[in-house]
DSSP file (Angstrom, degrees, kcal/mol; ACC not computed):
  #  RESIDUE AA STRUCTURE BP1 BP2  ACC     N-H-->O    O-->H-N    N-H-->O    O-->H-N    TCO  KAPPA ALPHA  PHI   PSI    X-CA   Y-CA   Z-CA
    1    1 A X    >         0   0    0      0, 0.0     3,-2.5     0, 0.0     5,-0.1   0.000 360.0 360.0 360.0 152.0   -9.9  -14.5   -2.3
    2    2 A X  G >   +     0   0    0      1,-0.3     3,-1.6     2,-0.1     0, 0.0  -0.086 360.0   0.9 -57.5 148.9   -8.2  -14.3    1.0
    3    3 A X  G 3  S-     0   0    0      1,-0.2    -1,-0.3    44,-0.0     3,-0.1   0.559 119.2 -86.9  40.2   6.2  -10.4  -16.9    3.5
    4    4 A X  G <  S+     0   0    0     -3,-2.5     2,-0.4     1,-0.2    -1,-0.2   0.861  81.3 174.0  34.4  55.9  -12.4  -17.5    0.3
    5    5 A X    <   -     0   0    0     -3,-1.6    -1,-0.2     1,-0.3     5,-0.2  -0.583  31.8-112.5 -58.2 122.7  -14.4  -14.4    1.4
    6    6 A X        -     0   0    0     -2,-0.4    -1,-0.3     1,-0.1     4,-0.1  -0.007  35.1-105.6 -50.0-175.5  -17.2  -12.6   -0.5
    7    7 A X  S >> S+     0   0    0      2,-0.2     4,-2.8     1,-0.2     3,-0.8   0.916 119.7  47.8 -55.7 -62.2  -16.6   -9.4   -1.7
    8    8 A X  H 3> S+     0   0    0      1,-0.3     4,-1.1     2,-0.2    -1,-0.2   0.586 110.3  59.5 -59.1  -8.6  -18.7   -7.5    0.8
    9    9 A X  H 3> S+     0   0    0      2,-0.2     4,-0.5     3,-0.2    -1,-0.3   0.605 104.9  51.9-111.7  -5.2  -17.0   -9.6    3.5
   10   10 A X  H <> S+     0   0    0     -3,-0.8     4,-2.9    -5,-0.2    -2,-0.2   0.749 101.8  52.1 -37.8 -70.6  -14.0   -8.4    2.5
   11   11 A X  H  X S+     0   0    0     -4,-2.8     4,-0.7     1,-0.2    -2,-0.2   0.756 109.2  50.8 -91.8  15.5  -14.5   -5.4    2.6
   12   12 A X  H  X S+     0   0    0     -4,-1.1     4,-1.1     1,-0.1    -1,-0.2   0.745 103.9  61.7 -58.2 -33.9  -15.9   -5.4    6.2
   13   13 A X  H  X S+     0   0    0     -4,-0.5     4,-1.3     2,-0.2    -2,-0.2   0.672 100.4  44.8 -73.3 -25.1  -13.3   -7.0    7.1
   14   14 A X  H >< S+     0   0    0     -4,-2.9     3,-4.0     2,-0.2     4,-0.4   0.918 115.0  55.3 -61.4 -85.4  -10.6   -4.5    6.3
   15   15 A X  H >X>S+     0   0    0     -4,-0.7     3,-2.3     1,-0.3     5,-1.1   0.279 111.6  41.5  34.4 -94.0  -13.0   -2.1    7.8
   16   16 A X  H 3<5S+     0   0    0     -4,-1.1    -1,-0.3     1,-0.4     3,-0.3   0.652 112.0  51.9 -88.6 -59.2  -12.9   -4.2   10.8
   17   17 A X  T <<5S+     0   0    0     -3,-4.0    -1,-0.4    -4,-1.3    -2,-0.2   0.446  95.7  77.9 -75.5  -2.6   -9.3   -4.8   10.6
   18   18 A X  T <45S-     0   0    0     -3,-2.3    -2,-0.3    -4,-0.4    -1,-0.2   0.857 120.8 -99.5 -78.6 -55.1   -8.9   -0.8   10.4
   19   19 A X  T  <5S+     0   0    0     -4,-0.9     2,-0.3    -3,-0.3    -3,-0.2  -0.006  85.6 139.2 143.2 -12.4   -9.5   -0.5   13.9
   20   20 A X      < -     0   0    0     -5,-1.1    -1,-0.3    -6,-0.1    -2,-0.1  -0.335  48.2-121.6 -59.8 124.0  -13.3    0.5   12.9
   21   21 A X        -     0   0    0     -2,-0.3    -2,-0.1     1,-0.1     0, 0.0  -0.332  33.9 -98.2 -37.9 156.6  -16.6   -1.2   15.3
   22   22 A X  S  > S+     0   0    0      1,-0.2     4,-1.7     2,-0.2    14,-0.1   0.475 123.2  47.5 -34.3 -48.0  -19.1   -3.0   14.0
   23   23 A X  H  > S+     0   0    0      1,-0.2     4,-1.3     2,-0.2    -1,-0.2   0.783 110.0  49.5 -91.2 -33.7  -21.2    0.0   13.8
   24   24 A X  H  > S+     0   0    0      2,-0.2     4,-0.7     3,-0.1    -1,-0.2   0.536 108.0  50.5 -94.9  22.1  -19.0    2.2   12.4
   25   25 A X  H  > S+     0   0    0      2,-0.1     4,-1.9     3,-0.1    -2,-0.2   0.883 117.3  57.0 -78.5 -48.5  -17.8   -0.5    9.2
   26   26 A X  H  X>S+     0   0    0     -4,-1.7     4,-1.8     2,-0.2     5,-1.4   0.870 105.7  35.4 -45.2 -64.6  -21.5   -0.4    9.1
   27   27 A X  H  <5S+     0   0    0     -4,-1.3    -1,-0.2     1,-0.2    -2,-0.1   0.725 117.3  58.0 -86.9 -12.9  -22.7    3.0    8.7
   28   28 A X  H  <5S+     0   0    0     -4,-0.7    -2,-0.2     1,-0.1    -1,-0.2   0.892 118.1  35.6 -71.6 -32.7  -19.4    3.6    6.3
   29   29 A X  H  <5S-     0   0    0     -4,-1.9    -2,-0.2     2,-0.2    -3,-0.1   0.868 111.5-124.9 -61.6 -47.9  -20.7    0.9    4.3
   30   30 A X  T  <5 +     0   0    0     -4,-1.8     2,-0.3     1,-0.2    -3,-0.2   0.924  61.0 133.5  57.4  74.7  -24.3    1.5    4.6
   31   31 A X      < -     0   0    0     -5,-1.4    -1,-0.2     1,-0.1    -2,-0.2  -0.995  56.5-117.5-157.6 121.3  -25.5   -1.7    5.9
   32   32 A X     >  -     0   0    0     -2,-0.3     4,-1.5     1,-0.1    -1,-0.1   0.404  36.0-101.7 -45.3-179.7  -27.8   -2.0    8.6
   33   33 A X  H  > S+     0   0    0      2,-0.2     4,-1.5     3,-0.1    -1,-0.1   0.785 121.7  50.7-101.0  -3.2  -26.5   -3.8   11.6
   34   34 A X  H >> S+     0   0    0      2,-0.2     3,-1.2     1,-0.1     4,-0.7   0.873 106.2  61.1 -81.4 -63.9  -28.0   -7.2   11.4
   35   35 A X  H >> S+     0   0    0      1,-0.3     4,-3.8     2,-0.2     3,-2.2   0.586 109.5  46.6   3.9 -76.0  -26.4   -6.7    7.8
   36   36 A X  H 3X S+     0   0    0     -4,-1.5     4,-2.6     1,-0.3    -1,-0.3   0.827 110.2  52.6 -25.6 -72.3  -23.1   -6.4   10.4
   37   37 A X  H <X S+     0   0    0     -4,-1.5     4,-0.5    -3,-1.2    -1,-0.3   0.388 105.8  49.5 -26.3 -36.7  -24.0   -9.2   12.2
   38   38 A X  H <X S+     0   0    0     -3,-2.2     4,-2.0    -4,-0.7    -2,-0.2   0.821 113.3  40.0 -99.9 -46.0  -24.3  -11.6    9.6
   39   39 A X  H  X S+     0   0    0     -4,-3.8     4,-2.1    -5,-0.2     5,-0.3   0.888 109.9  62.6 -85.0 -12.5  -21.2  -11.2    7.7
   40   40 A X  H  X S+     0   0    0     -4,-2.6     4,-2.3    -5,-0.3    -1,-0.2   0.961 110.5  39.5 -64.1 -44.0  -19.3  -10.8   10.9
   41   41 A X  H  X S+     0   0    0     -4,-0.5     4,-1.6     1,-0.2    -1,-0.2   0.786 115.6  53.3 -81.0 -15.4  -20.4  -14.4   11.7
   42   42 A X  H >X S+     0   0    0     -4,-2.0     4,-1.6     2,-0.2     3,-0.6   0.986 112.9  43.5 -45.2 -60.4  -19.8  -15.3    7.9
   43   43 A X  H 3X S+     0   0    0     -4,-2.1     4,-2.0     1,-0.3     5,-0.3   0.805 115.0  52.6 -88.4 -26.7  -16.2  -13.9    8.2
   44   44 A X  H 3X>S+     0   0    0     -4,-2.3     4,-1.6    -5,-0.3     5,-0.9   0.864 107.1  49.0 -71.1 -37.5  -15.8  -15.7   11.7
   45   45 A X  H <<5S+     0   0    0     -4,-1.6    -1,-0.3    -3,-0.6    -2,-0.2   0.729 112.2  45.3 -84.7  -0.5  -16.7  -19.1   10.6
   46   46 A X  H  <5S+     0   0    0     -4,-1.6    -2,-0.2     1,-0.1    -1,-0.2   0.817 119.7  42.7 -89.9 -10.6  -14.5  -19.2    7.6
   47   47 A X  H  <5S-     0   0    0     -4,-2.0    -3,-0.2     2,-0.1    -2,-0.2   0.752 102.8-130.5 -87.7 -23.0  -11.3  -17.6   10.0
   48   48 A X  T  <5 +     0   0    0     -4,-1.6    -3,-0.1    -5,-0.3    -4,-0.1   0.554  68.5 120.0  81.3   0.6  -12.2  -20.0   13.1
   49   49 A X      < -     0   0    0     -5,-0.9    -1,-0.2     1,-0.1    -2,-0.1  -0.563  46.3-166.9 -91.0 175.4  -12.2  -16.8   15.8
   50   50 A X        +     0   0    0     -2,-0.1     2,-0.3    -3,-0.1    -1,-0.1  -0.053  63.4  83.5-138.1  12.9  -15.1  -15.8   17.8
   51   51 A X        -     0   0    0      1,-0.1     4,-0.4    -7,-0.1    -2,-0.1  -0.763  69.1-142.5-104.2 144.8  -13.8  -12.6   18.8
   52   52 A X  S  > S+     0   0    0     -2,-0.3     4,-1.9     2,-0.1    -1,-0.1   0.949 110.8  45.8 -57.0 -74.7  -13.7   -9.3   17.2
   53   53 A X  H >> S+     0   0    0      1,-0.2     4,-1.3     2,-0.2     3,-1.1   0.955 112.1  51.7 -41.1 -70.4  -10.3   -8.6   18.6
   54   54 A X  H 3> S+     0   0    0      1,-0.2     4,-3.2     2,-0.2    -1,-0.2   0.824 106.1  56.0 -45.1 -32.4   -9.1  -12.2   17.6
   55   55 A X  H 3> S+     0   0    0     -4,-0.4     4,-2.1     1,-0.2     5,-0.3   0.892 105.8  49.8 -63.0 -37.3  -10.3  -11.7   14.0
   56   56 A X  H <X S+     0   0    0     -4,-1.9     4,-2.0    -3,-1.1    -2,-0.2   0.981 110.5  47.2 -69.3 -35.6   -8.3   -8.7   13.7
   57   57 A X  H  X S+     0   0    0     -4,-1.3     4,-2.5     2,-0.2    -2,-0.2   0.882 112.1  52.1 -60.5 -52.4   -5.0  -10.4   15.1
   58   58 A X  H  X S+     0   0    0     -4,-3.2     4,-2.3     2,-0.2    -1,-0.2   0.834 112.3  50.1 -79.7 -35.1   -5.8  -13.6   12.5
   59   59 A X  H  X S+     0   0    0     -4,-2.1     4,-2.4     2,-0.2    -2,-0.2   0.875 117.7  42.5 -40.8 -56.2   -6.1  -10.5    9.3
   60   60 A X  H  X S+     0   0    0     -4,-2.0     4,-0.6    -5,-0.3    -2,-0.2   0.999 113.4  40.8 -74.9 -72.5   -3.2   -9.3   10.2
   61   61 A X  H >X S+     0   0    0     -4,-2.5     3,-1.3     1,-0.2     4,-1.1   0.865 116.8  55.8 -53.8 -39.9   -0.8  -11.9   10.9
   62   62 A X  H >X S+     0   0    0     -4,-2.3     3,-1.8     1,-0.3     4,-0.8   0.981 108.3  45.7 -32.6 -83.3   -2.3  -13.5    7.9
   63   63 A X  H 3< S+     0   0    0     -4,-2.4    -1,-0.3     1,-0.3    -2,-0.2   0.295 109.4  58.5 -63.4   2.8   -1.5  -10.5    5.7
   64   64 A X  H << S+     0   0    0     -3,-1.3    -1,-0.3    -4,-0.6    -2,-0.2   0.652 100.1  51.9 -97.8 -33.3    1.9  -10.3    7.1
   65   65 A X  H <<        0   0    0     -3,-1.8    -2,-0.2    -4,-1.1    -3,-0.1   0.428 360.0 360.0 -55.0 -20.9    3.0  -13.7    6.2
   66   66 A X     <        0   0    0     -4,-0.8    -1,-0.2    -5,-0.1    -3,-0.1   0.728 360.0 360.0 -96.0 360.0    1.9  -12.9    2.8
């Protein structure tokens, strides 16, 4: 898997990459928001950002290369 990413951190992360908040990836999901919180800082230390924004930029360009 892409970043070796769970599943569920996967699919936050499209979510994420959508254009969606935190809060609404969350309530499409139905997963509370430290739920949110925790795989966003999962998906951040395996990409190396610490941004929101930057995480979307690294998804994309990533998935564009592929």
């Amino acid at each position: 898997m892409l970043f070796d990413f769970t599943a569920a951190e996967a699919r936050f992360a499209r979510l994420l990459a959508s254009g969606m908040s935190m809060e609404e990836a969350g309530k499409r999901l139905g997963i509370t928001r430290n739920t949110c919180k925790s795989r966003l800082q999962a998906i951040f230390a395996k990409t190396g950002v610490t941004r929101q924004a930057a995480l979307v930029v690294v998804l994309h360009d990533t998935l564009v290369s592929l």
